[in-house]
Structure formats: structure tokens, C-alpha cells
N, C-alpha and C positions, 0 to 999 in steps of 0.2 A: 430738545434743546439743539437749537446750532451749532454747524462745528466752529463757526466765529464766538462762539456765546460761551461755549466750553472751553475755548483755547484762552479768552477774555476770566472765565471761572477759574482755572487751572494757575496761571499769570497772576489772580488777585491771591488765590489760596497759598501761594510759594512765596508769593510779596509778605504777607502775614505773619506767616510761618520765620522768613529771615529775623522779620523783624522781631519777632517774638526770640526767637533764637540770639539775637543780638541784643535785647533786655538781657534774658537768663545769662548770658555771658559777661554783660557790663554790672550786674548787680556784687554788691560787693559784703559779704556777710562778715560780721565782725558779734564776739561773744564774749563777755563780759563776766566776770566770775567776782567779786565781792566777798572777799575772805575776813571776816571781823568778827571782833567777841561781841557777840549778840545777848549776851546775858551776864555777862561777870564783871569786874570790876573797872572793864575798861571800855564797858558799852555806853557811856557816854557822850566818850571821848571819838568813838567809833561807830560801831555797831550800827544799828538802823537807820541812824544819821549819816553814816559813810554812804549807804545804798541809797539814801534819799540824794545826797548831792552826786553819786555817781547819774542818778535818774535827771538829774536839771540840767548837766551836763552835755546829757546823749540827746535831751530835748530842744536843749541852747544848739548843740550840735546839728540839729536835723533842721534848723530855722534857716539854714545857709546855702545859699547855689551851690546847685552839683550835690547835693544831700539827698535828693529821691535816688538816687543807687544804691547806697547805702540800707538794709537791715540789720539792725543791731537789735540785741538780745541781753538780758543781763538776768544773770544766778546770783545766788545770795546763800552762804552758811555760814553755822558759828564754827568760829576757830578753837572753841572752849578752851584759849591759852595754851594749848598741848601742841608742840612741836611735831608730834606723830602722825596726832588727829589730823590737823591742818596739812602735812605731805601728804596722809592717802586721800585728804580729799584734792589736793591739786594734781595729784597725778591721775586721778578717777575722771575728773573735768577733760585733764589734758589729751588722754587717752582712747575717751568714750564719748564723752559729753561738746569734745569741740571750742573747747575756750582757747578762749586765744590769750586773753592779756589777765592778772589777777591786780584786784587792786586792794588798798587799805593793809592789810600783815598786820595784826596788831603786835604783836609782839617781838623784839631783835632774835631774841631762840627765833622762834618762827620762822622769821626772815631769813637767818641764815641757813638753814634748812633748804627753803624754800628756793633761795638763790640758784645753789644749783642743779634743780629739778627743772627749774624754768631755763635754763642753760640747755640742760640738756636735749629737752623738748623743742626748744625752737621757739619758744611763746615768751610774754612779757610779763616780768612781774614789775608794778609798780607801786614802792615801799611808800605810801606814805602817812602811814601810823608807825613807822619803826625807827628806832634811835640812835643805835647804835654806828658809830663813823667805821664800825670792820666794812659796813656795805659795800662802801667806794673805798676801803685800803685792800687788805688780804683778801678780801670777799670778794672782789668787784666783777663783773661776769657782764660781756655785750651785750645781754638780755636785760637788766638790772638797771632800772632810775630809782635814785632816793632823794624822793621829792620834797618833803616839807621840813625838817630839821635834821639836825644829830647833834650828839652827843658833843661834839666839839665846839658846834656853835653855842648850845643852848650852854654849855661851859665856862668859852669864853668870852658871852657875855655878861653873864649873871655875875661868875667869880669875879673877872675882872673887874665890876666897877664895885661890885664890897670889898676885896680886897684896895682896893684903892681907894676906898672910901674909909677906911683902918680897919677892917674887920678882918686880922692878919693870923688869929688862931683859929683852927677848923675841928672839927668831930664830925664823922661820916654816920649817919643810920643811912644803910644801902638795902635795897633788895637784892637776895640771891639769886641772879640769874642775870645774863648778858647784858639788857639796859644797864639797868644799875650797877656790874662792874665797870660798864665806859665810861657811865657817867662819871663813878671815882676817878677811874681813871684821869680823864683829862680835865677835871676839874680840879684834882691834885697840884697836875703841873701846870695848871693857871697860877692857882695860889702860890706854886715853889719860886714859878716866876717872877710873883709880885714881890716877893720877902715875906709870903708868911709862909706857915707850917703848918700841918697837919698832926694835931697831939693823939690823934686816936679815932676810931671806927667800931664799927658792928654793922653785922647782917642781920637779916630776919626772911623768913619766909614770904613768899607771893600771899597774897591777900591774907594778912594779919590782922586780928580784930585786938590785939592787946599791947600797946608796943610801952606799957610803964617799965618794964626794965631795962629796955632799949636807951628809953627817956632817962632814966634814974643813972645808965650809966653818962648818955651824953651832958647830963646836969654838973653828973661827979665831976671832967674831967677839965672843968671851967673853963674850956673855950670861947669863945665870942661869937664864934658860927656853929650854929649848926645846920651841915648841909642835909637837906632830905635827897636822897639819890635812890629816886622812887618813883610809881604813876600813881594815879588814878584813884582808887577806893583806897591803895593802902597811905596815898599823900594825904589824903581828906581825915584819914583816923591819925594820923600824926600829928599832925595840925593842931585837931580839935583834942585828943591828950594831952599836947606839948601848951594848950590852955588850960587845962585843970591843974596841970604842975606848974603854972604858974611860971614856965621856963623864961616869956619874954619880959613879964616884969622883972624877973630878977637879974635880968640884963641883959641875957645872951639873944642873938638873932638869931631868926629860922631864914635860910634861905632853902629855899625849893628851886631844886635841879631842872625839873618839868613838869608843869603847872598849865592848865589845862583854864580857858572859862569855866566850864561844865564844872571844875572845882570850885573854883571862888565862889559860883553861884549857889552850891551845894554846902558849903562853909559857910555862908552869908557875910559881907562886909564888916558885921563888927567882928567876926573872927579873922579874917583874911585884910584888912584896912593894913597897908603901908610893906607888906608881901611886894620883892621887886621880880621878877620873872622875865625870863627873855622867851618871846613868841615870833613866830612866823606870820601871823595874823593876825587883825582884829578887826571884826565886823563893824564896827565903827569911824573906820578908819579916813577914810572919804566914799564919794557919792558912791564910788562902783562896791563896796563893800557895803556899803550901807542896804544899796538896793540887792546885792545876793542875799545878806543877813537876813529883811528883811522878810523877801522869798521865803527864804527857809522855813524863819520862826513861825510862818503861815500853815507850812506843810508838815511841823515836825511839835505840834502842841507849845508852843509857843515860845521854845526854847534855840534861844540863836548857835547859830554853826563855832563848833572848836577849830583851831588850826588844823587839824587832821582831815576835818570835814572840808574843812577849805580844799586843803590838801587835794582832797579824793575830785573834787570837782574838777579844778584846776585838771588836776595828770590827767585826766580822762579825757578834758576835751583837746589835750596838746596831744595826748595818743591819737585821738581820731584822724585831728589833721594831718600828722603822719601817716597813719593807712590813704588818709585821702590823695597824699602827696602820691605815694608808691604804686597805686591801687587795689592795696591785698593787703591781709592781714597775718597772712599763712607765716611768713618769715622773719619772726618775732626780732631775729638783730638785724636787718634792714629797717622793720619800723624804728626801732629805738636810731639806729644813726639817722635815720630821715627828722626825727625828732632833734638828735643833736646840730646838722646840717642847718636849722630852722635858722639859726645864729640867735642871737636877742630878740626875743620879743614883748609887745607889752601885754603881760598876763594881768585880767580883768580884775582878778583880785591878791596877788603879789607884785603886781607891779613890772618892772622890766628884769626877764627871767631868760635863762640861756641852761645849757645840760653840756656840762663837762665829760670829755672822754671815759674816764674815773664812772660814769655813771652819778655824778654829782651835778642837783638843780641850784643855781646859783637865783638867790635873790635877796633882796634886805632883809635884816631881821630886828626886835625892837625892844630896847629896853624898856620893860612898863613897871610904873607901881599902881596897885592894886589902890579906889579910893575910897574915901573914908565916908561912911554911911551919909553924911550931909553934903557932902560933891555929889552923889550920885543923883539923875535928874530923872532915870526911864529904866526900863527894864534891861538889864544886862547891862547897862553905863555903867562898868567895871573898872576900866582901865585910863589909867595920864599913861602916855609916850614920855617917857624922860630922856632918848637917846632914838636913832635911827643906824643901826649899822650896819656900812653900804655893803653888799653882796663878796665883796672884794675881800672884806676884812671879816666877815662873818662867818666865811667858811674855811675847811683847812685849807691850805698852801695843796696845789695838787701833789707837788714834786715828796712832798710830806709822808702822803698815806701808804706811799709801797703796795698801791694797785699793779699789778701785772701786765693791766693793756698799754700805762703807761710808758711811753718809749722813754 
């Protein structure tokens, strides 16, 4: 070989080499951890379905210029509801595993837990299968979005327009553990607001399969409302109880605190028909909901996406943009303020959505009633909108919550 032919070999092999070296440097790895009840009472609402819309997400996400840098990666375990469980698996991820952001938490225990683990690490957790309004008050940590609802909204929607509609006596069946206190909580002082009162409560344990005493007491103490301040398998066994005791013939209402599709669907319309519930979602909603819906129900045996799953889609692909904006994913409160920085946007399927300092996602939410087996025209045609409440009035007041970032 020539010394011109070798110096021209040397010249092309270092040219290569840069450039190869300026890929490996421009690639930008991001890891994805899906923390959900994969088996229990709230894998409906979550679970499989959280990773399936995390996965359409990262897909919708990689469809976009400037997305071949990007490799993403996404894990998946069950949170088996246990606060414990679910921290040593996020610090095992955070530690070894390389995750950068968790998504879904099914549970507010969990969550708060979990808060500040991911504070501490530097990574992102983004709540949203969690309830609780502690997230963005007491709880609230620069690492922390709480994406899809809380407890104050789903609150003061629901309470407010039964109460206001006279349903001015209350009885609480709560779950024992952190949802279900907020929920009382601030559904309480909905109702004190309105002029009615609260004559009485009980608790019960996380997935109860017998709630006739519960029932028998909220029958005894003739209220008008009975609120369920509950999720998932154990709102679905109240329900259908609160039908055998004959609770709503004999006059009194059920209102459900947080009510899920994947319930009503599981209830079936003549049990759940005229049920008013406040959601973040409905896959029905217009075209662009209609078309993730009915993506989904393609991908997930034919059952359309929960708020939560909406949820999980959504956060995932406002995270990404934010790694995209910073170019890294390494500095979990950088992504989240690049995410709040974004200002308003218009999210594909909440609509036009913005991220409060608080760690609070601001978007409308919707008072629906559940319809009655002869309205319903297709599968999952579950829900009438009776109300639209704008993003404004849906969530708490920030000044409100006694978050700490707040200045």
C-alpha cells in the first residue's frame, strides 16, 4: 500500500471513528420502570394496562424528529399494594438497574413512600394512579408530578354537585389507608361547605370481600348519601352488596368517591346506571381519545383504557419531551422543571395541560353519570358528561396545599 493510500486509510479510519464516537455521545438512554398492581385489586385500573399505554407512548414518542438518539427501555413489576415491597423495588431499579423515571404507584401509601426515595435519588416519579392531594401539599418533592387526579378534585367534584343537588346528609364507608382518609377528608369539607353534614363513617380493610356490616351500619344511620371512599375491587363489592340490601331503593344514594370504567364495566350498567363520578378521562370523549381508546382496546383484549392508563400514556410522553428538551435524563429535577417550563400544552388526550410548581398537572376534569343499559350503543359507551370543570376550578388553590417549594 502507498504512503498516499495509507495516510487516505488512516484519515477515513479516524473520520469513522469520530463520528462513531459522536453517535455514542449524542445517544441519549432513558429507563422506564412501571411500578403497578399487576394482580390485585387494582390491576384493572393499572397494571398491565399502565405498561401497555406506557409502551404506545415511548412508540408515539420515537415517531418524532430527533427521536433516533434516543434509547429507551421500559421494566415492569407488581407493587403487590405493599409500601415496602414497592420502595425496595424502586431503590433496587434506582441503584443497580439505572431507571430513571417510575411511572403509575398504584397506591397514595405507596406514593408517599415512594416520593422521597425518588427525591433522594435524583430520578422521577410520576404518580399517576395515586390520590391522595398530600403529593402536591406536605409531600411535594421537585422530583414528583401527580398527574391524573386527587383526592380534592375527584371531591370537589362529585360532592359538590350532590350536595347541591340536596343530598345534604353523608355516611362514609372508607378504606383504611391514605386514599381513602383524603378522600374523607376533603369530601367532608365539600359537603360542610355546602350546608350539609356528615352523621357518620366507618372503615374497613384494603380488599374486603364482605362489607354487609359496613352496609347495615350506613343503612342504620339514614343518610341520603352514602359516600364510598374506596378503589377498585373493593368499590365494585360495595356496589353490588349495597344492590342486594336494597340500599338505593329504599332511597338513599351511593356516591363513589373514585370510580374507575374498568368498574362500571365490571358492575355492568344495570348495576352502575345513573352512578355520577368525576374522572380525568373518557375514551370517548372526541376524535383524539377515541383514536388512543381505540388503539388500546386492540392491544389490551378488548377492554378500553381507565383514567389512570390515560394517565400513564400521557406523563410518559410529556417526560420524554423533557429529556428531549435537556438532553439527559440523568437529573431527575431538571427533567421535571423542563417539563414544568413547557407552559400549556395541548395534551392528546387531556386536553390543554400545564405542571404547577406544587408538582400539580393542571387539566379539566368531568362530571359524568353512568348510562342506563338502553343509551348505551357499543362497547364501553358508559358515560354522559353532565359538567366540564375547567382545570382552574378542578384542582386545589396552590396557595392551599402548604407544599414547601412554594414560595
Amino acid at each position: 500500500m502507498s504512503a498516499i493510500k495509507r495516510s487516505m486509510f488512516r484519515a477515513f479510519a479516524l473520520s469513522t471513528a469520530a463520528l462513531a464516537t459522536t453517535a455514542v455521545a449524542q445517544e441519549i438512554p432513558v429507563k422506564l420502570g412501571v411500578l403497578a398492581d399487576m394482580s390485585g385489586i387494582f390491576s384493572d385500573i393499572g397494571g398491565p394496562g399502565a405498561t401497555e399505554a406506557t409502551r404506545m407512548a415511548v412508540e408515539d414518542f420515537m415517531k418524532r424528529p430527533g427521536s433516533e438518539r434516543f434509547k429507551i427501555e421500559i421494566v415492569s413489576a407488581d407493587a403487590q399494594n405493599k409500601p415496602d415491597v414497592s420502595s425496595a423495588i424502586a431503590r433496587k431499579w434506582f441503584d443497580t438497574e439505572g431507571v430513571d423515571a417510575l411511572v403509575d404507584l398504584p397506591t397514595s401509601a405507596i406514593s408517599l413512600a415512594i416520593a422521597p426515595i425518588a427525591q433522594e435519588k435524583n430520578k422521577v416519579a410520576l404518580f399517576t394512579a395515586s390520590g391522595t392531594s398530600d403529593l402536591t401539599g406536605k409531600a411535594c418533592t421537585p422530583n414528583s408530578v401527580h398527574w391524573t387526579y386527587d383526592t380534592w378534585a375527584l371531591s370537589h367534584g362529585t360532592a359538590d354537585a350532590i350536595t347541591k343537588g340536596g343530598g345534604k346528609s353523608w355516611f362514609f364507608l372508607t378504606v383504611d389507608f391514605a386514599l381513602g382518609h383524603s378522600l374523607e377528608r376533603d369530601a367532608s369539607a365539600v359537603v360542610k361547605q355546602n350546608g350539609g353534614q356528615v352523621v357518620g363513617g366507618v372503615r374497613h380493610p384494603t380488599d374486603s370481600k364482605d362489607f354487609s356490616s359496613y352496609l347495615l351500619q350506613a343503612q342504620a344511620s339514614k343518610a341520603q348519601v352514602i359516600a364510598l371512599a374506596n378503589a377498585g375491587g373493593d368499590t365494585i363489592n360495595a356496589i353490588k352488596q349495597a344492590s342486594e340490601f336494597g340500599i338505593v331503593q329504599g332511597g338513599q344514594k351511593l356516591a363513589g368517591m373514585l370510580l374507575f370504567i374498568s368498574d362500571i364495566h365490571s358492575l355492568g350498567l344495570k348495576s352502575a346506571q345513573g352512578l355520577q363520578l368525576t374522572t380525568a378521562f373518557y375514551w370517548d370523549l372526541n376524535d383524539k381519545t377515541r383514536a388512543f381508546g381505540e388503539r388500546f382496546a386492540k392491544r389490551s383484549n378488548g377492554r378500553f383504557p381507565s383514567m389512570n392508563q390515560a394517565g400513564a400514556y400521557s406523563a410518559t410522553l410529556a417526560y420524554l419531551d423533557a429529556v428531549a428538551k435537556i438532553g439527559s435524563a440523568k437529573d431527575g429535577a431538571a427533567v421535571v422543571k423542563a417539563m414544568r417550563e413547557a407552559g400549556t400544552f395541548d395534551d392528546p388526550l387531556f386536553g390543554k395541560t400545564s405542571l404547577r410548581e406544587d408538582g400539580r398537572v393542571l387539566h379539566d376534569m368531568m362530571l359524568v353519570e353512568v348510562k342506563q343499559p338502553s343509551e348505551s350503543k357499543k362497547a364501553f359507551d358508559y358515560y354522559k358528561v353532565l359538567a366540564t370543570i375547567p382545570a382552574e376550578r378542578a384542582f386545589r388553590p396552590l396557595a392551599d396545599g402548604g407544599c414547601p417549594l412554594v414560595k
